[in-house]
C-alpha positions as CSV (number, residue, x, y, z in Angstrom):
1,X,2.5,-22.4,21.3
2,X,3.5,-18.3,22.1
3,X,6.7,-19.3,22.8
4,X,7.4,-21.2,19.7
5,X,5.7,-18.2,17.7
6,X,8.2,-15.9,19.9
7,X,11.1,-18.1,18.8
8,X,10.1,-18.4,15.6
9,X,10.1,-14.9,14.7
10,X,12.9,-14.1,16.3
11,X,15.2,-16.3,14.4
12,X,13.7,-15.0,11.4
13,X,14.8,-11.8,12.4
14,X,18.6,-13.0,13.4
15,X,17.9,-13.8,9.9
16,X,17.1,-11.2,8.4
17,X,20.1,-9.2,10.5
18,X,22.9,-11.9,9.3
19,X,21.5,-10.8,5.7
20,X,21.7,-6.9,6.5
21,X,25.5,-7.6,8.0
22,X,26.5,-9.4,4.8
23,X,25.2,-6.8,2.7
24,X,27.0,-4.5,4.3
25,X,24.2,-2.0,5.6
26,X,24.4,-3.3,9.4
27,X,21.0,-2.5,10.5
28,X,20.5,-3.8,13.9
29,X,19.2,-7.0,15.3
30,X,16.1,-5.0,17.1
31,X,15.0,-3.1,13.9
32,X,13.8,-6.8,12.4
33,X,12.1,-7.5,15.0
34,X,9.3,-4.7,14.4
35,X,6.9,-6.7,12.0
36,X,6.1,-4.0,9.6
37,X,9.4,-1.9,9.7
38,X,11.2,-5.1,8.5
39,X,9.7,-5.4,4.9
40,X,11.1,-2.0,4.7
41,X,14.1,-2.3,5.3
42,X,14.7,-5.4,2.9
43,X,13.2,-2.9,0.6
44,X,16.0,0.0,1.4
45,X,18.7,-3.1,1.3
46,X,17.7,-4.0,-1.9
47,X,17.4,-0.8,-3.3
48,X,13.5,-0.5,-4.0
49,X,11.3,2.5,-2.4
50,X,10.4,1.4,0.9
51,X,6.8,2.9,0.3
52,X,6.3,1.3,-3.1
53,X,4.8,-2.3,-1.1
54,X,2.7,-0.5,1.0
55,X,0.9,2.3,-1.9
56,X,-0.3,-0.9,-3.3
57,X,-1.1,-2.7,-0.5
58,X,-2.6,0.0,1.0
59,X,-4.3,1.4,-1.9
60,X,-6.0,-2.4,-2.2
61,X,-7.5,-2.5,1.5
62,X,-8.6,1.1,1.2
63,X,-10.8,0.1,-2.0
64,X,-11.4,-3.2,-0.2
65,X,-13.0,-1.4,2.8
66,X,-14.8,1.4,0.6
67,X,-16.6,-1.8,-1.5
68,X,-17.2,-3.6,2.1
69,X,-20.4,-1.7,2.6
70,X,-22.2,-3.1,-0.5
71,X,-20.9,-6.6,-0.3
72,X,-23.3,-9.0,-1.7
73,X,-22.3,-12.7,-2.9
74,X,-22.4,-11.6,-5.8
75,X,-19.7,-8.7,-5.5
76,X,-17.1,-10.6,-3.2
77,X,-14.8,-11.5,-5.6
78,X,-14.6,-8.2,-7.1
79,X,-13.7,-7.6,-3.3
80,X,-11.5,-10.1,-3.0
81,X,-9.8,-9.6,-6.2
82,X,-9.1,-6.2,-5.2
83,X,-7.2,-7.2,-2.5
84,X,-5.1,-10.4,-4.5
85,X,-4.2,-7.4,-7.5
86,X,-2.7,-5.3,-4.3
87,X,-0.9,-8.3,-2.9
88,X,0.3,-9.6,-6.3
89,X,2.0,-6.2,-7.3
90,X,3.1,-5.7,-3.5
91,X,4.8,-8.7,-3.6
92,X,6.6,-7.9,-6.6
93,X,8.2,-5.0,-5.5
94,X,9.6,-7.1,-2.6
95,X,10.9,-10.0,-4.4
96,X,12.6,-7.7,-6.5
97,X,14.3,-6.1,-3.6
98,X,15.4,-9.5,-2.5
99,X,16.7,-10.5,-6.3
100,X,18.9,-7.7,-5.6
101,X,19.7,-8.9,-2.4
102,X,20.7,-11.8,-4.2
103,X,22.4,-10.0,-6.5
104,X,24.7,-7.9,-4.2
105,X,25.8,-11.3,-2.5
106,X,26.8,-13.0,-5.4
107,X,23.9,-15.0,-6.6
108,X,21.8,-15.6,-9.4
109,X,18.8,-12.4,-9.1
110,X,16.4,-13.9,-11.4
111,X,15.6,-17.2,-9.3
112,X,15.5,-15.1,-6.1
113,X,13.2,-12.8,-7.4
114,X,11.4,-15.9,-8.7
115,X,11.5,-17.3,-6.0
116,X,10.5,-14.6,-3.5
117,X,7.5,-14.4,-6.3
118,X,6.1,-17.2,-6.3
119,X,4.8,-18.4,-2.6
120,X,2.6,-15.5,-2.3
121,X,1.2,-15.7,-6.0
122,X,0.7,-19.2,-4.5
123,X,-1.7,-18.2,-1.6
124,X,-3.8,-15.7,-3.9
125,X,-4.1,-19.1,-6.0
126,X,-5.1,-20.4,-2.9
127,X,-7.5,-18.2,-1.6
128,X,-9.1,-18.4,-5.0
129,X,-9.4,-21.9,-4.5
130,X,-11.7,-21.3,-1.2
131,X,-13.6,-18.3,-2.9
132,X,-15.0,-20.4,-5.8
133,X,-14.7,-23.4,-5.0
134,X,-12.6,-24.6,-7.5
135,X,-9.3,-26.3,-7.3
136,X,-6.8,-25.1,-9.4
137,X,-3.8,-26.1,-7.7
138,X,-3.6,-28.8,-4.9
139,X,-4.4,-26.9,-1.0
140,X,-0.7,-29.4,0.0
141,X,1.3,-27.6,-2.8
142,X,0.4,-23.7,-1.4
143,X,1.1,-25.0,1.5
144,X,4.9,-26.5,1.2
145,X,5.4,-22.9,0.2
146,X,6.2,-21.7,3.2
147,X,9.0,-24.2,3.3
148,X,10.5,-23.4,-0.3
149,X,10.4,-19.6,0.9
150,X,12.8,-20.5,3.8
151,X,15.2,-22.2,1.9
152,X,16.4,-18.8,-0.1
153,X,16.4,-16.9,2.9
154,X,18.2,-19.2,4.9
155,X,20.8,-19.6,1.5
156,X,21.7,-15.9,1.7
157,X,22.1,-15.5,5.1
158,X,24.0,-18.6,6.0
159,X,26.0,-20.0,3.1
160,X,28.7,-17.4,1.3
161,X,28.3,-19.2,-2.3
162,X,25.6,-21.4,-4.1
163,X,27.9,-24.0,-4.3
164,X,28.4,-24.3,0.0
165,X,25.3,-24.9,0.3
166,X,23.1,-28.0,-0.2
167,X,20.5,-26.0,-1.5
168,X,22.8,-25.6,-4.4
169,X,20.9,-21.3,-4.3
């Protein structure tokens, strides 16, 4: 199992590098493979602030943690919705960066940014679902996200045009 995790990440680095090279900003191969330092620099190749992700993310689990104390059933999902507000916006400002990712290689920046948007909207949805109890989505549809949020990434850093690919991104 570690060693498919290892090889797992590290294509998604190679990745994330053959997306850096066809941008043109030729970051190298061992700067993807630090697991925070990577979100930023898909933020700095696609033009955002680097910090903006992390203000918001960070400002969420700081509130998160200050409300932990006084945690009562009744108070978790103002604690939890803390922390899906901070993940919503921080996720924004990354699927932005790869629209323009998208952008600068030619393709379409609205359904990259849509589509970088939507899987982790998807697991708040989710996680709301275990919170109260309540299904508002099916558990199987959060979960083929994972798989419709490779397909864009592999699009960009594989295929040079939408129409090379099958994916038809």
């Amino acid at each position: 199992m570690l060693i498919f995790i290892i090889l797992f990440f590290s294509f998604s680095a190679y990745v994330l590098y053959k997306i850096s090279k066809r941008t043109g900003t030729n970051y190298g191969y061992w700067r993807f493979l630090i697991p925070v330092y990577n979100i930023q620099l898909i933020c700095k190749i696609g033009g955002q602030k680097e910090i903006y992700p992390y203000i918001l993310l960070g400002a969420g689990i700081i509130l998160a943690l200050f409300l932990q104390n006084n945690i009562i059933p009744n108070n978790i999902l103002l604690f939890k919705g803390i922390l899906w507000i901070s993940c919503v916006f921080s996720s924004f400002f990354i699927a932005k960066a790869w629209g323009n990712i998208a952008e600068k290689l030619g393709r379409d920046k609205t359904v990259y940014s849509a589509l970088f948007f939507l899987p982790p909207c998807l697991f708040v949805i989710k996680d709301i679902n275990e919170t109260i109890g309540i299904t508002i989505i099916p558990i199987v549809m959060t979960n083929l996200t994972l798989v419709l949020l490779a397909l864009p990434v592999l699009s960009l850093a594989f295929y040079k045009s939408p129409k090379d690919n099958p994916f038809r991104l």
